[in-house]
C-alpha positions as CSV (number, residue, x, y, z in Angstrom):
1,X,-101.6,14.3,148.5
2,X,-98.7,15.9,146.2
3,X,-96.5,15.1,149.1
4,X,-96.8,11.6,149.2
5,X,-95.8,11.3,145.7
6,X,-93.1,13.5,145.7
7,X,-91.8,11.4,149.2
8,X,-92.6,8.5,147.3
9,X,-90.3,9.5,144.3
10,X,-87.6,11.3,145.8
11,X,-87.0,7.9,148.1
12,X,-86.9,6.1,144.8
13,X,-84.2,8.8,143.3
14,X,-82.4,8.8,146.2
15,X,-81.8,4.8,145.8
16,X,-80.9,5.0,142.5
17,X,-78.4,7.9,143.0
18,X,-77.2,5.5,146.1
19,X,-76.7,2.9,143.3
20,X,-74.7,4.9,140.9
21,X,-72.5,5.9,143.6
22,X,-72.0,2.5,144.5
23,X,-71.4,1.0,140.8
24,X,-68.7,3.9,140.4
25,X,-67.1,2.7,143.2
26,X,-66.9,-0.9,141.7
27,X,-66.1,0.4,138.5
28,X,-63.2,2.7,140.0
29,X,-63.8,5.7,139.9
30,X,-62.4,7.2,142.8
31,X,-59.7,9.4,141.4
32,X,-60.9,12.2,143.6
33,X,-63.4,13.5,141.0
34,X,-67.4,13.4,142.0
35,X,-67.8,11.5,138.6
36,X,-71.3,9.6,140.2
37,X,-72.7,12.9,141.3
38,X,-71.6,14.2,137.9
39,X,-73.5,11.1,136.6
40,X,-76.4,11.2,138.8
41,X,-77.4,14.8,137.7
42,X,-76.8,14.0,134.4
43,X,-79.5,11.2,134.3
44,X,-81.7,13.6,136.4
45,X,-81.4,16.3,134.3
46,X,-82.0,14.0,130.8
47,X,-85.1,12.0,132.1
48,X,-86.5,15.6,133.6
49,X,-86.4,16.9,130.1
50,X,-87.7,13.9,128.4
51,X,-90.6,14.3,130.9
52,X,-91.3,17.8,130.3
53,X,-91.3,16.7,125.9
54,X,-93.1,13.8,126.1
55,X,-95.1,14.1,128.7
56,X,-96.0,17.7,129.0
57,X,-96.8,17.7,132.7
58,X,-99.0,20.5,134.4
59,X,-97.7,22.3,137.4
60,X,-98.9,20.0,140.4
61,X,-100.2,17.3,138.6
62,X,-99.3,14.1,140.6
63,X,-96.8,13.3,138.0
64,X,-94.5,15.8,138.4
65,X,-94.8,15.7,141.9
66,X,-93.6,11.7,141.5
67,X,-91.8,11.4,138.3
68,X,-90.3,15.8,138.1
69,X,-90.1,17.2,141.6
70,X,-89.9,13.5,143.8
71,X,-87.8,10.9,141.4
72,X,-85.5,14.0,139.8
73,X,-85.0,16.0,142.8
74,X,-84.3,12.7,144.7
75,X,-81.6,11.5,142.0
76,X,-79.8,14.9,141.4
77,X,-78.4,16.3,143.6
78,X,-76.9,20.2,144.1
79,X,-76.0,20.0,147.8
80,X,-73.3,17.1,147.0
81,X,-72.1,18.6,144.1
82,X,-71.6,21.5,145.6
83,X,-69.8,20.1,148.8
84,X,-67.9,18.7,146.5
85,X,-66.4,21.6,144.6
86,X,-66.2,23.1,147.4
87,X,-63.9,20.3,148.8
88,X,-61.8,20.0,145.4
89,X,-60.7,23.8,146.1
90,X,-60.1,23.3,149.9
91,X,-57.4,20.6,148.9
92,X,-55.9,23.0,146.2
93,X,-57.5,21.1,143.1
94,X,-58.7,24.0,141.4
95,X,-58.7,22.6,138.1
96,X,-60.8,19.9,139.1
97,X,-63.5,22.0,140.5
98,X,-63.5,24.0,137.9
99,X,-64.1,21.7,135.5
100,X,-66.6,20.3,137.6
101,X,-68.8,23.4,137.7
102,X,-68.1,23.9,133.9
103,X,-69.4,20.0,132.7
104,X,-72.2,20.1,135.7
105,X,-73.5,23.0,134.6
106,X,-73.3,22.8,130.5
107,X,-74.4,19.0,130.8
108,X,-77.2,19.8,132.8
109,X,-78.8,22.7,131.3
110,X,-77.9,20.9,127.7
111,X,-79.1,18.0,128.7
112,X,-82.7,19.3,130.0
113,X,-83.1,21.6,126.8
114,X,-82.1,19.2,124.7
115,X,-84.4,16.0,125.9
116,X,-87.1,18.8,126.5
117,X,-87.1,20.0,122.9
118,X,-85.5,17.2,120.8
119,X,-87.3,14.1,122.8
């Protein structure tokens, strides 16, 4: 049954990260830096912390099957931002995939801890 919520969440991260993506467009960013997937984790990462604080789910409850492993895992996304970094360096932009790694991964990780034990 855990696999139907976490299909039923990662299809609703998934559309959200979709709509990010999109409303970056509109808002320009396309300078060439993955700002939405930048973004994307981000959110990911802060509503996964304020989930593990406030709501102090059990390994394979059906809410963090949904809400952790379905609706965070659907929004974030590691594969992009890596194909991404890798594709900054490939066109010589080193200091743009550099500094993507750097904010991805302080964000994140200070994002998580900080929603996790701040809430």
């Amino acid at each position: 049954m855990n696999a139907l919520w976490v299909f039923l969440g990662g299809g609703l991260g998934s559309v959200l990260r979709y709509g990010i993506s999109l409303g970056a467009l509109k808002l320009g960013f396309s300078s060439g830096f993955p700002w939405p997937t930048l973004v994307a984790n981000g959110v990911a990462c802060m509503v996964a912390g304020w989930l593990m604080h406030g709501w102090g789910f059990s390994m394979g409850s059906f809410k963090h099957a949904l809400l952790v492993i379905g609706f965070c895992g659907g929004l974030s996304t590691f594969s992009t931002f890596s194909v991404e970094t890798v594709s900054l360096l490939q066109q010589g932009r080193w200091d743009w995939a550099v500094a993507n790694v750097i904010l991805s991964v302080l964000m994140c990780l200070g994002l998580v801890g900080w929603m996790a034990y701040k809430g």
